[in-house]
Backbone as ProteinMPNN parsed JSONL, in Angstrom:
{"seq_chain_A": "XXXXXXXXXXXXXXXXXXXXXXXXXXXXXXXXXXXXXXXXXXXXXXXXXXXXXXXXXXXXXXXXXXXXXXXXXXXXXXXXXXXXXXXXXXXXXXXXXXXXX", "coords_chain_A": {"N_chain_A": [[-19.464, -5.802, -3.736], [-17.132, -3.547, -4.824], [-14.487, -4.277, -7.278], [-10.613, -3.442, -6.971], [-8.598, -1.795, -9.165], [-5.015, -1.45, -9.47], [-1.702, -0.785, -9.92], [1.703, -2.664, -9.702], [5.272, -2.506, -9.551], [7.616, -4.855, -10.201], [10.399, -5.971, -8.982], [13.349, -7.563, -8.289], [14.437, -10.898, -8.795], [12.397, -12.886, -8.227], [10.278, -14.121, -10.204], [11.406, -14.615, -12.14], [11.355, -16.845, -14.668], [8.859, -15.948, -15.377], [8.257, -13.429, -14.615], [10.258, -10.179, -15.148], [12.474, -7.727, -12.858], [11.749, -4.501, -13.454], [9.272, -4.861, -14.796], [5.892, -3.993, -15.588], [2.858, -4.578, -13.756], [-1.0, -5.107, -13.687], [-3.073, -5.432, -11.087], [-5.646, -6.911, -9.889], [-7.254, -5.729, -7.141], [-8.374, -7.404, -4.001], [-8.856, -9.643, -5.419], [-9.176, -12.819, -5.554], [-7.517, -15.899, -5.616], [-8.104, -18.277, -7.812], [-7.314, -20.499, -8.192], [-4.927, -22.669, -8.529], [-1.402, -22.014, -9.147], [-1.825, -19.099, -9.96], [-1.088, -16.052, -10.044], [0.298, -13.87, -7.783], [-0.784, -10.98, -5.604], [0.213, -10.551, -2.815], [0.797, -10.889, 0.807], [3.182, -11.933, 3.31], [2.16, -13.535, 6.662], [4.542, -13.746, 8.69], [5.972, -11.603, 7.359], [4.759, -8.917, 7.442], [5.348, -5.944, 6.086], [6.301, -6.647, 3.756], [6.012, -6.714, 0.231], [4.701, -8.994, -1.838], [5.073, -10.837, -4.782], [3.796, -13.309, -6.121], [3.627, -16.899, -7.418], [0.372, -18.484, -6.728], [0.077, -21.504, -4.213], [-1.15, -23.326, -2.845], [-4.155, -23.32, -0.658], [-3.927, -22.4, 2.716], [-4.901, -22.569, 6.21], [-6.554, -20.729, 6.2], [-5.546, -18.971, 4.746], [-2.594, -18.529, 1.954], [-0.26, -20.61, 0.926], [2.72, -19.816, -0.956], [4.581, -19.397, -3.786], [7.595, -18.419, -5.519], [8.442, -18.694, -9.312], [11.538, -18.828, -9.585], [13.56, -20.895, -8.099], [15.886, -20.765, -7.388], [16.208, -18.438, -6.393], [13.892, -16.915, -4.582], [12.126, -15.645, -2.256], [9.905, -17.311, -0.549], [6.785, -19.245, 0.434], [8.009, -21.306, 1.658], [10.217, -20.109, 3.29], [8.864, -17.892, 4.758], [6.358, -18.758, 5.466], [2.67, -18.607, 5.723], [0.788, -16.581, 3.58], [-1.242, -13.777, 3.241], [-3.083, -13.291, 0.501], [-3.844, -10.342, -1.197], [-4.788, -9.487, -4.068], [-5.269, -10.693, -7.567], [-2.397, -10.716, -9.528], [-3.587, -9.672, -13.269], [-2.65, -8.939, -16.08], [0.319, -8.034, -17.734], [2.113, -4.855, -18.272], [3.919, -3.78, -19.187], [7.167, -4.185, -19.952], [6.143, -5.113, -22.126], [3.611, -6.051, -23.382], [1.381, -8.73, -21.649], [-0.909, -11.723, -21.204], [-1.075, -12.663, -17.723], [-0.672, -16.085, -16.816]], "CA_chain_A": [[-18.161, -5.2, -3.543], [-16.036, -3.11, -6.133], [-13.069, -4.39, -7.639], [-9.568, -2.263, -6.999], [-7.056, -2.038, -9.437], [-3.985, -1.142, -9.734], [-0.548, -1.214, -10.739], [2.639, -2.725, -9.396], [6.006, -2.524, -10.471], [8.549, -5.972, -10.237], [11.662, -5.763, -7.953], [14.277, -9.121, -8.339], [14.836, -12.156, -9.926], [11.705, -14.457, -7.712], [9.257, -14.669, -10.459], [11.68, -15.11, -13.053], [11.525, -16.087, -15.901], [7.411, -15.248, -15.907], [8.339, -11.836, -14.943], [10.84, -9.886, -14.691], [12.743, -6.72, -12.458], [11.125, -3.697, -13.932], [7.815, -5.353, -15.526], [5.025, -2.988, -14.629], [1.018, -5.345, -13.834], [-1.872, -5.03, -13.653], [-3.916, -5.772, -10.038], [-7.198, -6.508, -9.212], [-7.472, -6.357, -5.638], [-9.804, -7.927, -3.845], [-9.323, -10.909, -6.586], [-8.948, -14.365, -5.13], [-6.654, -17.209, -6.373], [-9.344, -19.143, -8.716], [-7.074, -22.341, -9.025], [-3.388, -22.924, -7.698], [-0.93, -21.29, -10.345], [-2.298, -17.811, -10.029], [0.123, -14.957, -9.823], [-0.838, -12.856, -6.76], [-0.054, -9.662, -4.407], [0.33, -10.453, -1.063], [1.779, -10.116, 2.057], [3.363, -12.783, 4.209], [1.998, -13.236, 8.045], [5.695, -13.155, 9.357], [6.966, -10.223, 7.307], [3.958, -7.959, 7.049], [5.972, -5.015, 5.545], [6.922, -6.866, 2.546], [4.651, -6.631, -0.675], [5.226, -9.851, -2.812], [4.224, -10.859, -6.379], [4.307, -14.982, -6.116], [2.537, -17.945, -7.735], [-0.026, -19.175, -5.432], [0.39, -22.943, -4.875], [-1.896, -24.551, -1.903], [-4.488, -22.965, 0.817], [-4.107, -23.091, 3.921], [-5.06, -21.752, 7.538], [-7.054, -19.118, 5.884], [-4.265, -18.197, 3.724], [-2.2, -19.602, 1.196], [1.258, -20.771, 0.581], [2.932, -19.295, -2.1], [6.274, -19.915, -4.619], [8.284, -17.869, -6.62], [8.728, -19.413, -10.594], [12.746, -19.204, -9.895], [13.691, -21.514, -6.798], [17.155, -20.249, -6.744], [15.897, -16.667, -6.331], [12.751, -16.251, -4.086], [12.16, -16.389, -0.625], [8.37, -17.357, -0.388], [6.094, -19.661, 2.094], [9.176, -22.053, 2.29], [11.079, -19.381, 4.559], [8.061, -17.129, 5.251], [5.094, -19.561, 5.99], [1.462, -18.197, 5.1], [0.886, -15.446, 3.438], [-2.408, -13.242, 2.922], [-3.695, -12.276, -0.743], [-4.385, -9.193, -1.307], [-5.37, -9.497, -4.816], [-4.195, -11.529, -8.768], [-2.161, -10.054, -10.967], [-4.12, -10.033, -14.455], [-1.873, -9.112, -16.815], [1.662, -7.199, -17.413], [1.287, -3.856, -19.291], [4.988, -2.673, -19.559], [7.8, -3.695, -21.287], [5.493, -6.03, -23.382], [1.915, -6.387, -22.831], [1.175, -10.249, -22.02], [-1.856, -11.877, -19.93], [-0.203, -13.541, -16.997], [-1.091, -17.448, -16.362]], "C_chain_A": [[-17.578, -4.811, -4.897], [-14.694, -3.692, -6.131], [-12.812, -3.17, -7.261], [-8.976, -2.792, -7.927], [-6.17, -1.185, -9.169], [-2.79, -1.768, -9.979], [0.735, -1.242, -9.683], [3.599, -3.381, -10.239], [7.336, -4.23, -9.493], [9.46, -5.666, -9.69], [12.007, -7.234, -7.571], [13.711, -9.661, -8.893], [13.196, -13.305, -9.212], [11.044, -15.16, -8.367], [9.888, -15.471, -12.239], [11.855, -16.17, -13.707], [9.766, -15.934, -16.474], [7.39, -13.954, -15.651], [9.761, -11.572, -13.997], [11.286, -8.027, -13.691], [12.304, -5.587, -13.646], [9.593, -4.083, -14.508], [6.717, -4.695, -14.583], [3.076, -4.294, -14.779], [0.597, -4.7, -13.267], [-2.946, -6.112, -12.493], [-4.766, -5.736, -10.111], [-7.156, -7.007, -7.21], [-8.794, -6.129, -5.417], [-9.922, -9.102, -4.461], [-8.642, -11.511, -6.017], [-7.81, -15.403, -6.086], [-8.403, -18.112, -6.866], [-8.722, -20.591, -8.52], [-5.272, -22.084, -8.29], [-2.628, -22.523, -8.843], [-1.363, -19.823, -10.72], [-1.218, -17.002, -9.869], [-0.684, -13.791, -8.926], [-0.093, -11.482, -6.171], [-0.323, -10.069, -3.322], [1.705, -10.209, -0.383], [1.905, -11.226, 2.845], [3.118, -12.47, 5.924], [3.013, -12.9, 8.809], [6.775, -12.01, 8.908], [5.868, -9.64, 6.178], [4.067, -6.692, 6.245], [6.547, -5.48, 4.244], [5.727, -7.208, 1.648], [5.049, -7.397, -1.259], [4.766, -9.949, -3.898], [4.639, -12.567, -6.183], [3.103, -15.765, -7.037], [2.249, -18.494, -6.474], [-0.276, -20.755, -5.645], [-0.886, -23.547, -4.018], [-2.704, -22.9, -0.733], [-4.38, -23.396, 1.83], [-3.779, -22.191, 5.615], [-5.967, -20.058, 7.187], [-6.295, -17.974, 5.034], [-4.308, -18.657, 2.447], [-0.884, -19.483, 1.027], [1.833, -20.424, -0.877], [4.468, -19.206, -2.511], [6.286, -19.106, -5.542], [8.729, -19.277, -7.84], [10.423, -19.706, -10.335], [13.262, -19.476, -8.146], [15.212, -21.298, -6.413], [16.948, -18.612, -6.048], [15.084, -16.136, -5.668], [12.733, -16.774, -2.927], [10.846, -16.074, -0.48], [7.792, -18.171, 0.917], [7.018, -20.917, 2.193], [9.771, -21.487, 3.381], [10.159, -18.616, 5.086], [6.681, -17.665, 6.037], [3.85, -19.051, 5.25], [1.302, -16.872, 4.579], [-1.349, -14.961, 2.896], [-2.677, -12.667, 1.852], [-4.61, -11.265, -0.787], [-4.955, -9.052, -2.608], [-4.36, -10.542, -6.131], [-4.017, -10.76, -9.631], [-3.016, -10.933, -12.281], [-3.061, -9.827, -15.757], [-0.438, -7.43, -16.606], [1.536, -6.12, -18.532], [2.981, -3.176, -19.817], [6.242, -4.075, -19.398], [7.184, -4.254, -22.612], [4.225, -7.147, -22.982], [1.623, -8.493, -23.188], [-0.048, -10.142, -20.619], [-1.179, -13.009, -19.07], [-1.069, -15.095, -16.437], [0.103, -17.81, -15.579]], "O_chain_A": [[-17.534, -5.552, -5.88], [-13.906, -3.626, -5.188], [-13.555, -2.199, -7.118], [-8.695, -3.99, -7.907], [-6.482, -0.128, -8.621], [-2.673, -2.971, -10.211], [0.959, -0.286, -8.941], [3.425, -4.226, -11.118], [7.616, -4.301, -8.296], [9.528, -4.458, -9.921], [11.337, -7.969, -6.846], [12.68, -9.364, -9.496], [12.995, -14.397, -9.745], [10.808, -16.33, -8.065], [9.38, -16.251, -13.045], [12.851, -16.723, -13.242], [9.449, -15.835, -17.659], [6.638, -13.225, -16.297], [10.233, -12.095, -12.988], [10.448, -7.138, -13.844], [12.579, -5.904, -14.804], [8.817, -3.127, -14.522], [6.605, -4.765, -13.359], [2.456, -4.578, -15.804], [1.072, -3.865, -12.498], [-3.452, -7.183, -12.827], [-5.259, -4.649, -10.415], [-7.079, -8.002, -6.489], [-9.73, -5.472, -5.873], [-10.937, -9.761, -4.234], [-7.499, -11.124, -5.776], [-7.58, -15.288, -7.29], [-9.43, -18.355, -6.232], [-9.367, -21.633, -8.635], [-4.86, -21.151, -7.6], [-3.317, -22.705, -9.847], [-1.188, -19.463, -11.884], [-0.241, -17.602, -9.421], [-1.699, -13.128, -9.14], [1.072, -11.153, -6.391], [-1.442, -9.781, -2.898], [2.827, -9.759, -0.618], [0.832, -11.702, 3.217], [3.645, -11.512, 6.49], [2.862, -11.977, 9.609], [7.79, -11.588, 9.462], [5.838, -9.692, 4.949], [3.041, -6.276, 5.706], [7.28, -4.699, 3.637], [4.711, -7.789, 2.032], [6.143, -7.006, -1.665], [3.914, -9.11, -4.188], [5.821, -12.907, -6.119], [1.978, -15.33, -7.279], [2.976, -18.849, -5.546], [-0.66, -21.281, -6.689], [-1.633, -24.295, -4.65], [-2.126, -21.915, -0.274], [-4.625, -24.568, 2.114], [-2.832, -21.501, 5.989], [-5.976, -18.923, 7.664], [-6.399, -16.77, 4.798], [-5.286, -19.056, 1.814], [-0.333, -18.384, 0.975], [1.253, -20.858, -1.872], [5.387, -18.989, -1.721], [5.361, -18.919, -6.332], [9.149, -20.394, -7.536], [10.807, -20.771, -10.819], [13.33, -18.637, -7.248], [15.676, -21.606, -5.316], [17.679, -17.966, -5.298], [15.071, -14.907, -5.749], [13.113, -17.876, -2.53], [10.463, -14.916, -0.31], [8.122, -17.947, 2.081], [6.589, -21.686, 3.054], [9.915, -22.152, 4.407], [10.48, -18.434, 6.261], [6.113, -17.101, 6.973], [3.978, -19.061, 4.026], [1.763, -15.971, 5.279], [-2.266, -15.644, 2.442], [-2.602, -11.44, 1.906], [-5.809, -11.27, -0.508], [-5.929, -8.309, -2.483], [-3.239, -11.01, -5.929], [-4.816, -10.181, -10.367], [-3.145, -12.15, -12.414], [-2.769, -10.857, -16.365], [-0.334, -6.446, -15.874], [0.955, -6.382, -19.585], [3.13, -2.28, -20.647], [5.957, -4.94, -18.57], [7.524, -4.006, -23.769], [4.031, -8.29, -22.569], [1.643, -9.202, -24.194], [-0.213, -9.349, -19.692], [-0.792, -14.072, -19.556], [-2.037, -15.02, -15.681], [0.163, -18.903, -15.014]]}, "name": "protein", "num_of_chains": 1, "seq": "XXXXXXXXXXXXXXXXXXXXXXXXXXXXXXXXXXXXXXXXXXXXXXXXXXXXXXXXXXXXXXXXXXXXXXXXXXXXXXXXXXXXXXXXXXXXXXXXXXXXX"}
C-alpha cells in the first residue's frame, strides 16, 4: 500500500498549546498510531462529518479513544466515544516548522 499525504489546516483552541488555530501539518494517511501520544486525523463514529486533529490515548473496539492537549477546550472521545484514524500528523510546516510528538 502507498502512503497519502497531505495537508491540514488547525481550527480552535483543542490541541492547544501543541498546536495552534491556523497551524498548517503535515498527514500521512493511512499512518497508524505507533504508541499512545500520537497526534492523529480522524473522525469520530458519532459525528462522522467532523474532521479532528487529537492525541491518540487508548485502543479500543477497533478504534481508538482520543484527547485533545487542552481539557478546557476539546470535545474528544469523552463526549464523542470512538473515533476512526484516518492517518498521524508528522509534522507542522506553517507558522514554524516543528516535528510533532
Amino acid at each position: 500500500m502507498t502512503a497519502r499525504w497531505g495537508a491540514v489546516l488547525v481550527h480552535g483552541p483543542s490541541m492547544s498549546p501543541t498546536l495552534s488555530a491556523g497551524d498548517a501539518l503535515v498527514v500521512r494517511y493511512g499512518g497508524r498510531p505507533t504508541r499512545a501520544g500520537d497526534v492523529v486525523i480522524a473522525r469520530f463514529r458519532a459525528r462522522p462529518d467532523l474532521l479532528v486533529v487529537k492525541r491518540a490515548e487508548r485502543p479500543v473496539d477497533g478504534g481508538w479513544l482520543l484527547r485533545g492537549d487542552n481539557d478546557h477546550g476539546s470535545d474528544d472521545s469523552r463526549v464523542h466515544g470512538v473515533a476512526d484514524v484516518l492517518g498521524r500528523v508528522i509534522l507542522r510546516y506553517w507558522p514554524r516548522p516543528a516535528l510533532i510528538r
